[in-house]
VMD Tcl script that draws the C-alpha trace (Angstrom):
set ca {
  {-49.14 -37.66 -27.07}
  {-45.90 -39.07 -26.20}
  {-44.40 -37.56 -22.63}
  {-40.86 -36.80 -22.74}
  {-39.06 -37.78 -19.30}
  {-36.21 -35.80 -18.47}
  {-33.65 -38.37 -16.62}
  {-32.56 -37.44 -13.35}
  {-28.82 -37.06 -14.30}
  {-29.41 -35.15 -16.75}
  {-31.11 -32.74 -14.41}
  {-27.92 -33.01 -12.00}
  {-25.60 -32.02 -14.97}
  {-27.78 -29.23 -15.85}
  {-27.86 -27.65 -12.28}
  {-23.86 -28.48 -12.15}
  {-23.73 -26.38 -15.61}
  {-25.80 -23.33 -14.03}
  {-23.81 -23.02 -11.36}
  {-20.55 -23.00 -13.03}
  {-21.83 -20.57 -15.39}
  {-22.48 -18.59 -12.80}
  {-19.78 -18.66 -10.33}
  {-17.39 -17.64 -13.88}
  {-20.33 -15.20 -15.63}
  {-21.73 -12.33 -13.52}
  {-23.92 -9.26 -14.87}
  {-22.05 -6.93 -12.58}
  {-24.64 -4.05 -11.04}
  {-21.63 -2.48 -9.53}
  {-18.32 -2.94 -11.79}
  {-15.97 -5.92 -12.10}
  {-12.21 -5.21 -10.17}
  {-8.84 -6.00 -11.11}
  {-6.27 -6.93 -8.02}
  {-2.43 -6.77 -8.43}
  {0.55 -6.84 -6.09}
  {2.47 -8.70 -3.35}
  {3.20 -8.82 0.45}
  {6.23 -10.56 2.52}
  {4.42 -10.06 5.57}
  {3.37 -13.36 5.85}
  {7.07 -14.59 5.65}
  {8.02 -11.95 8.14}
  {7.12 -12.80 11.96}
  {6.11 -9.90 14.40}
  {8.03 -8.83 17.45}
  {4.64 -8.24 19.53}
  {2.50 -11.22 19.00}
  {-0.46 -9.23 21.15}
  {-0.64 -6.63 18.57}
  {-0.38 -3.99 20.59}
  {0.73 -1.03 18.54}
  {2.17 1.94 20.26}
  {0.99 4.15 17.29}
  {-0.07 6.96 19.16}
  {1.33 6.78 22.04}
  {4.96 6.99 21.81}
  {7.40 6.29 24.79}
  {11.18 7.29 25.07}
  {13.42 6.04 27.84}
  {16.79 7.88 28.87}
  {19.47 6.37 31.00}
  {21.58 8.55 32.27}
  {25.36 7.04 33.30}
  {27.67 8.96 36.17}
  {31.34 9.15 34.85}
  {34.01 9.89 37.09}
  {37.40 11.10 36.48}
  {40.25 10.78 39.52}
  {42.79 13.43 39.49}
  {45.72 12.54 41.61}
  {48.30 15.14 42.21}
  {50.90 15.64 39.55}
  {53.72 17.98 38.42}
  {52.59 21.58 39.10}
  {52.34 24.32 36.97}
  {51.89 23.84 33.02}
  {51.87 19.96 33.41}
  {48.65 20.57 35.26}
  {47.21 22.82 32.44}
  {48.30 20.42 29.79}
  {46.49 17.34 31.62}
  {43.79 19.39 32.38}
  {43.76 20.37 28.41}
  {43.74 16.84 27.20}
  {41.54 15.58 29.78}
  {38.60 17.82 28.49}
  {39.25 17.45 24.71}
  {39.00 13.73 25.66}
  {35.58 14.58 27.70}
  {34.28 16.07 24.69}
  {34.99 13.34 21.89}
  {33.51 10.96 24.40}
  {30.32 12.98 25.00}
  {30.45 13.87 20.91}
  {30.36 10.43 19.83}
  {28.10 9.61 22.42}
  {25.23 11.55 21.32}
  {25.80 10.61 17.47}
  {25.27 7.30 18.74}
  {22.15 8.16 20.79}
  {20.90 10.93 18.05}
  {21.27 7.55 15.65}
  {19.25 5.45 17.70}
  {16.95 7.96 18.05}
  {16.19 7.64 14.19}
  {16.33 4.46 13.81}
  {13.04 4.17 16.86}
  {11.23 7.11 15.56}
  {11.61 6.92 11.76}
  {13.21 3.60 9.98}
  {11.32 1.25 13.18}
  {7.98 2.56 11.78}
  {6.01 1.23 8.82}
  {3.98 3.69 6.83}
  {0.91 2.26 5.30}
  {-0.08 4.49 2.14}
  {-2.95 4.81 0.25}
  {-3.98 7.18 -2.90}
  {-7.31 6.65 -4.87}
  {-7.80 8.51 -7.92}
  {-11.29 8.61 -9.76}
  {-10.43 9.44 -13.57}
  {-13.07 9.94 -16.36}
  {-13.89 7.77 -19.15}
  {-11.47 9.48 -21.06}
  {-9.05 7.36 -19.37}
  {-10.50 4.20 -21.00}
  {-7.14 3.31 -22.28}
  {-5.83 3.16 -18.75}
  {-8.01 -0.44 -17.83}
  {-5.97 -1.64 -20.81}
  {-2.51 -0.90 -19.51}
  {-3.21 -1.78 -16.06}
  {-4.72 -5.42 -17.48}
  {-1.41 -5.32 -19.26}
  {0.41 -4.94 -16.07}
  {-1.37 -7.99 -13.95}
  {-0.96 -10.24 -17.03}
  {2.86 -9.87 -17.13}
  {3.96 -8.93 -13.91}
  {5.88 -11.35 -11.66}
  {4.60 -10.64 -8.17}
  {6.18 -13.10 -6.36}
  {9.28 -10.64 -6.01}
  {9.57 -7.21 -3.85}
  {10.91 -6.23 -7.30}
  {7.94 -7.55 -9.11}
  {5.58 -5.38 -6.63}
  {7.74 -2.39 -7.54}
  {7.45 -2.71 -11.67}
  {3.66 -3.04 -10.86}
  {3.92 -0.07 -8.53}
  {6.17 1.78 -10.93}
  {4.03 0.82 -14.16}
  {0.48 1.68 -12.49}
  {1.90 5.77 -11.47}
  {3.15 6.12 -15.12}
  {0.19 4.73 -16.57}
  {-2.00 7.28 -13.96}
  {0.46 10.07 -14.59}
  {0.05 10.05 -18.17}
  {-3.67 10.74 -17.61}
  {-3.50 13.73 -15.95}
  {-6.39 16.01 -17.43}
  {-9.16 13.14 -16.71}
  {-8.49 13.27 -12.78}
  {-11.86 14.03 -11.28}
  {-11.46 12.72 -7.31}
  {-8.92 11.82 -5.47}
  {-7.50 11.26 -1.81}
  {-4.98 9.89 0.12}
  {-4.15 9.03 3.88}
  {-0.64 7.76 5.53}
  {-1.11 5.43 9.18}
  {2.25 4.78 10.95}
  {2.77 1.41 13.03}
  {5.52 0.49 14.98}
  {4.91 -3.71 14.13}
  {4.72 -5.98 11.24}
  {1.51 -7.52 12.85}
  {-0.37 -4.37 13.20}
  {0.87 -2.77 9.86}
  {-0.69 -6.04 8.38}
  {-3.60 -5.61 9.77}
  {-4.43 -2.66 8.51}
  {-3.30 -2.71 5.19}
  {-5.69 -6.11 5.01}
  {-8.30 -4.21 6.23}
  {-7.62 -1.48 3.30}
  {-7.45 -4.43 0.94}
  {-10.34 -5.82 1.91}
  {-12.71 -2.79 2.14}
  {-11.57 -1.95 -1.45}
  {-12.29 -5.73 -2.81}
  {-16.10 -5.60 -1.51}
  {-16.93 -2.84 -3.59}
  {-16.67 -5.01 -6.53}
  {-19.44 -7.59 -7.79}
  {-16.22 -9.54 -9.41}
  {-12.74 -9.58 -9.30}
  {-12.35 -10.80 -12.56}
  {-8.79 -10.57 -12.54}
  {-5.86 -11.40 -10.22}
  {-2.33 -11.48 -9.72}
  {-1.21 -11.69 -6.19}
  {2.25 -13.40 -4.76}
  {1.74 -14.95 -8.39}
  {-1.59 -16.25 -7.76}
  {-3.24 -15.56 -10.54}
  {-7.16 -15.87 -11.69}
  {-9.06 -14.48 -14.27}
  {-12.79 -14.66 -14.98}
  {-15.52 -13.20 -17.48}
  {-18.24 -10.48 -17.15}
  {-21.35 -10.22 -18.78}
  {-21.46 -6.04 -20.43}
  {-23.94 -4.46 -18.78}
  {-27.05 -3.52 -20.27}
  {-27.25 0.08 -19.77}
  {-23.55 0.66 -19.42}
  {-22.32 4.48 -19.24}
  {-18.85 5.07 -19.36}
  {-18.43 7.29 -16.81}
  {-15.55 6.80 -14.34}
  {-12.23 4.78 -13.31}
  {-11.14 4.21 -10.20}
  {-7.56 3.19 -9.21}
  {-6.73 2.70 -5.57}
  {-2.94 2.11 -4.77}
  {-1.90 0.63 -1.18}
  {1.95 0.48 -0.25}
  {3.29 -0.67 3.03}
  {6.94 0.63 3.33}
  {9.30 0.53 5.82}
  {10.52 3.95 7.48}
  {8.24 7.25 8.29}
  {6.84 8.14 5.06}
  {4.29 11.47 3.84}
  {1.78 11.90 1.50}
  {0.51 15.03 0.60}
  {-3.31 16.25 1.32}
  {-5.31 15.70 -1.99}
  {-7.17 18.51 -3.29}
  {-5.93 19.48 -7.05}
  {-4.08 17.98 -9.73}
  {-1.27 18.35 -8.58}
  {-1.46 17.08 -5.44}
  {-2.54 13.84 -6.90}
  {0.87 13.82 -9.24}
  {2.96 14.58 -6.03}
  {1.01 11.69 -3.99}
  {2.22 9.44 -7.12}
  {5.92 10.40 -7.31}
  {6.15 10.49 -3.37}
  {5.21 6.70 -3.94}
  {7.58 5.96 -6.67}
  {10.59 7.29 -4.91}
  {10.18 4.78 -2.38}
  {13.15 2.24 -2.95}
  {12.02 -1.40 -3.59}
  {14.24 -2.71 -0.57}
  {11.64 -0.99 1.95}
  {8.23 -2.43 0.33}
  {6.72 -4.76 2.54}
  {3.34 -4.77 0.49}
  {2.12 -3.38 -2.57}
  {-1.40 -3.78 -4.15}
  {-3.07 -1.79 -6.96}
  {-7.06 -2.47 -7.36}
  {-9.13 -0.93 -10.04}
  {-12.84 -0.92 -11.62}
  {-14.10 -1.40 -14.12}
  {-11.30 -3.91 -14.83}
  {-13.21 -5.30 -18.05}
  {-13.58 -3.03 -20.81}
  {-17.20 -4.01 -21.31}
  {-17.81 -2.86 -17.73}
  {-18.99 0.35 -16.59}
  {-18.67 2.40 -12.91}
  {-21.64 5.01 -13.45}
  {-20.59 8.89 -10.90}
  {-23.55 7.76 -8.35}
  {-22.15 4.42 -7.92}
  {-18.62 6.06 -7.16}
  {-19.56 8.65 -5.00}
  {-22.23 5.89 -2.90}
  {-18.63 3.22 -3.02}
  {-16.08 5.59 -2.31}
  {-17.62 8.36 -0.22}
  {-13.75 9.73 0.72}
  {-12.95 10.53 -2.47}
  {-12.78 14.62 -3.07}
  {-13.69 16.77 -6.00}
  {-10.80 18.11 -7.96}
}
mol new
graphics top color blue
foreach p $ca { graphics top sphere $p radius 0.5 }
foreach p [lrange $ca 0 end-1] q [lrange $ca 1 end] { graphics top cylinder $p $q radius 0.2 }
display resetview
């Protein structure tokens, strides 16, 4: 019998193939993800470089200034009155304008200095199958390099999730206010990233423009039973979100998001699963990956 030998570089190419195959292929026993969106908080540098993040526990300083007023004698009688007349309307427009300027100062600490970080997950039925379309639609086309690119994506994702209203089955949301860049970006990596593990793939990206795409093998026993769409926005200014627990709540957590003007975004990123179409996200795995989310 003639023995076939198998030369060694053909071995090496064959292990090189397997392992490409499999870094691009994967039989996902979770779900595949899609990633979209944008951040400018690495161009933006941080006031506090500690990190320190007086969050909840906020501190106020007055001053308080002594003003004086010297009355030297004058003209009696209703000279006196008339000086004394001007002298408080003049006390008043001074004290008037300055608490406007203190009551504006005020704001601009305790409301426009603060970043929200918002978050709303929705888990949909199958029903919704057309939605993985439209949001693959989105990340294909969208230009996130731009704070206006974030807010199409943000803009496209809550019409595409507000036209699927009657296949809501979970949902919740949660607002955090920080008073830095550095500690808002913290957290909303943290979001980010505790989202991303829960898939076996992200099989498609589009962040800041950086874009990757890769394929999943179906699953063998696939049941199409849920979506899930999580939505993370870091705004500037003191922002609300409303507590999750019917449909309509989730449509009022989506429009309170879309009324926030593009010029405040310092983030935006929309993650999904299934992304493919051939994937599947079965109720148990849901409620084991995303134990927050309610019933509605």
């Amino acid at each position: 019998m003639m023995a076939f030998r198998i030369s060694p570089k053909l071995s090496i190419l064959a292990v090189i193939l397997a392992l490409i195959l499999a870094d691009n292929l994967y039989a996902a026993s979770a779900a595949s993800g899609g990633r979209m969106g944008g951040s400018s908080f690495s161009s933006e540098k941080s006031t506090s470089s500690s990190g320190q993040d007086y969050l909840h526990h906020h501190h106020y300083y007055h001053s308080s200034r002594d003003y004086s007023y010297n009355s030297q004698p004058s003209f009696s009688g209703n000279s006196n009155q008339e000086n004394g007349s001007m002298s408080a309307v003049a006390n008043l427009v001074v004290v008037t304008i300055f608490m406007g300027a203190a009551s504006y100062l005020v704001y601009l600490n305790t409301v426009e200095g603060r970043i929200s970080i918002l978050q709303v997950q929705v888990g949909l039925s199958a029903k919704a199958r057309s939605l993985q379309k439209e949001l693959t639609g989105i990340a294909l086309t969208a230009d996130s390099s731009t704070a206006n690119g974030w807010n199409f994506i943000l803009e496209e994702t809550i019409s595409s999730l507000l036209h699927h209203q009657n296949c809501y089955l979970y949902g919740c949301s949660s607002v955090t206010l920080y008073w830095t860049i550095g500690g808002a970006e913290q957290h909303f990596k943290r979001l980010s990233k505790e989202e991303r593990q829960k898939f076996d793939v992200e099989s498609l990206v589009n962040i800041n423009n950086i874009r990757r795409q890769r394929a999943v093998v179906p699953k063998a026993d696939k049941v199409n039973d849920c979506i899930v769409v999580t939505v993370l926005v870091a705004a500037q200014g003191a922002h609300n979100l409303p507590t999750i627990k019917t449909n309509d709540n989730v449509r009022e957590a989506l429009q309170s998001l879309a009324e926030i003007c593009a010029s405040k975004l310092k983030a935006v990123e929309v993650l999904w699963s299934p992304q493919d179409e051939t994937d599947s996200l079965s109720v148990e795995e849901l409620l084991e990956n995303y134990p927050q989310l309610r019933r509605i």
